[in-house]
C-alpha positions in Angstrom: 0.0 0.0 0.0 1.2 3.6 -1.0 -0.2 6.9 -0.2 -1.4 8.8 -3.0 -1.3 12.7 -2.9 -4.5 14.0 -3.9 -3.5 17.8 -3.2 -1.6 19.7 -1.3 -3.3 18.3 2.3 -5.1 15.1 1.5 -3.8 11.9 0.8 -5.2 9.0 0.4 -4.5 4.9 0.0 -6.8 1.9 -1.5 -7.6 -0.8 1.4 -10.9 -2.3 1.9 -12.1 1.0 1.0 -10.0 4.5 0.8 -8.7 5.5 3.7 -8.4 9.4 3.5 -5.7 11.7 5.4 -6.1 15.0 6.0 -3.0 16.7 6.9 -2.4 19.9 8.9 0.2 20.8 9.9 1.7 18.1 12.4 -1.9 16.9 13.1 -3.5 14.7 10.7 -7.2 13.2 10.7 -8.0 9.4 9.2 -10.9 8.9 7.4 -12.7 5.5 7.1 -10.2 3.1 8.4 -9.3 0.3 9.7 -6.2 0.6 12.5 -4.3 -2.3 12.0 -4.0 -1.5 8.1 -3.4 2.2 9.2 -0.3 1.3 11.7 1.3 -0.7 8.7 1.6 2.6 6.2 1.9 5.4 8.4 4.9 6.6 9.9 4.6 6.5 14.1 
């Protein structure tokens, strides 16, 4: 899985369904996921 830059602060990658990231600043916001698939492509 790869995250896909959709613009400047969303990005997004294809699981189950999309799982959206809204980025702002140092604070970012997941949108329709599932955590264990989210641990294994983000950065902690």
């Amino acid at each position: 899985m790869a995250l896909i830059q959709s613009s400047e602060h969303l990005w997004y990658f294809r699981d189950t369904c999309n799982v959206y990231v809204l980025k702002s600043g140092t604070e970012c916001l997941l949108i329709d996921t599932d955590p264990a698939a989210s641990c294994s492509i983000l950065p902690l």
